[in-house]
N, C-alpha and C positions, 0 to 999 in steps of 0.2 A: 649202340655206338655213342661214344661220348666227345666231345669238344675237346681238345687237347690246349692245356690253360696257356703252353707257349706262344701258341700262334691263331690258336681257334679250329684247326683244321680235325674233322670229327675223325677217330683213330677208332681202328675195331679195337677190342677188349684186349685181343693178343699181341699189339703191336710192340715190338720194343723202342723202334726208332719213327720220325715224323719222316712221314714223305714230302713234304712241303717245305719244313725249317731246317733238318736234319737231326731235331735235338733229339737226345737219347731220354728215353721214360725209364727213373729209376726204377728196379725189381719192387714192387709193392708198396711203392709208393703212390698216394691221390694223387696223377699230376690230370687227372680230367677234373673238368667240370657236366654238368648237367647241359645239354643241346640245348639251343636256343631252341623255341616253340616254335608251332607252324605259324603260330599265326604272326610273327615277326616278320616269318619271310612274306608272306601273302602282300597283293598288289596293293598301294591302299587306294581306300575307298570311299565314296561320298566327296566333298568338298575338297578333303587333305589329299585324295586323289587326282582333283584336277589340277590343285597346286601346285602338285610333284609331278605331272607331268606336260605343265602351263609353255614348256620348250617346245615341243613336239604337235601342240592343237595347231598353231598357226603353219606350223614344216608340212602337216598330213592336210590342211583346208589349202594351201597352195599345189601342192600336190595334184589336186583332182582337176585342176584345169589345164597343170602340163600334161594330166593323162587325157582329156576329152580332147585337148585337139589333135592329136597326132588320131586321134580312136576314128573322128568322125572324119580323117581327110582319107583314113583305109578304110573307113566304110563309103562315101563316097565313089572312090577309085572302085571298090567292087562293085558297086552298083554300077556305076558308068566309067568307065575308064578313061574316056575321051572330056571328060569335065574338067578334071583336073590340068590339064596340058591348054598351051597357047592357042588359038585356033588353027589349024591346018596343018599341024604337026601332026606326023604321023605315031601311033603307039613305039615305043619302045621294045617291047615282047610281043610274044602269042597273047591275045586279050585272054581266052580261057585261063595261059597261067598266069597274067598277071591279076586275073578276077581272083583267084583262088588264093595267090600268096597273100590279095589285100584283104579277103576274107578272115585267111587267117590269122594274118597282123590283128586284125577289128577285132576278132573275137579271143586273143591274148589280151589285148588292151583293156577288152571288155572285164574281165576275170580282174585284171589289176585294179580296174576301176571300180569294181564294185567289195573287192577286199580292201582298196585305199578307203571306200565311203565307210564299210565295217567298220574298220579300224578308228577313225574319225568320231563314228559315232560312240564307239565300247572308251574311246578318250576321255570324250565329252561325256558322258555317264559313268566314269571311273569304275565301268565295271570290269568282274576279276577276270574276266574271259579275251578283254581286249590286251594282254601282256602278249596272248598268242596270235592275236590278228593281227598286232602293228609286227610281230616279231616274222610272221608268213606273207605279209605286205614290204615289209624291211628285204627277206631274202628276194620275194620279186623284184625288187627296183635293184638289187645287187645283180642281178642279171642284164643291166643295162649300163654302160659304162658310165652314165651319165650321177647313178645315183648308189653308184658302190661305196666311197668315201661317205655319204650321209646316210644310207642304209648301216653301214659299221658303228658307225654313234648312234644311230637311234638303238641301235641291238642292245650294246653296250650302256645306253640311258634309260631301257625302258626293265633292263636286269638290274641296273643299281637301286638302292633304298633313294629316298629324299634327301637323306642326309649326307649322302657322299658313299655311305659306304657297302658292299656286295651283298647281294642277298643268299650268295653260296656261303660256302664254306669259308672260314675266316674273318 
């Protein structure tokens, strides 16, 4: 597949029209160019890695203490139910299931916390593997209302090049 020089979008060899711009490829004419190489698209690395994505180290290090305390107050509540509440208030639920729903909360949070710390660290090492942690950290926080909006940008800033521009096609 090659590059289609109107728009950049890679056209198999039999294409007659772009799915993307609409232009038409004259009959036998060069209108490709040569694909960009892999290693253009590849995440960068070393130092020019952390500087392209110097937006994102301080969003994922604040991160991990909005994740610990919501984590240790359902670990808490599983562990003692009655800790958490004013004193002489009665539980809210059945303790067994409010033990078990707080377990489970804990042990979600637990999972995000320790994909948020990942992600954090593949940042701060600009290595090529963390594109996919912040990118599987990003969809978990979109499962929360609170971090749908900045989960969407980080998706969207951690697939862009440094320079502005996509690392797909075009």
């Amino acid at each position: 597949m090659t590059g289609f020089r109107h728009c950049g979008y890679e056209l198999p060899p039999s294409a007659a029209f772009c799915p993307i711009c609409g232009a038409a490829l004259a009959a036998g004419a060069s209108e490709a160019r040569p694909a960009a190489s892999a290693t253009a698209r590849a995440a960068p690395s070393g130092a020019a890695g952390v500087r392209a994505y110097r937006g994102l180290i301080p969003l994922y290090a604040i991160g991990l203490p909005l994740l610990l305390v919501p984590f240790l107050f359902y670990l808490t509540l599983a562990i003692n139910p009655g800790s958490v509440l004013p004193p002489g208030q009665p539980l809210p639920a059945d303790p067994v299931t409010l033990r078990t729903s707080a377990l489970f909360l804990a042990g979600l949070l637990a999972v995000m916390l320790a994909v948020q710390a990942l992600s954090l660290v593949g940042l701060l090492m600009a290595a090529s593997w963390s594109r996919v942690a912040v990118t599987f950290s990003s969809v978990l926080w979109m499962l929360t209302c609170l971090g749908l909006p900045v989960a969407l940008w980080v998706i969207w800033r951690i697939w862009t090049r440094p320079g502005g521009g996509s690392t797909g096609p075009g």
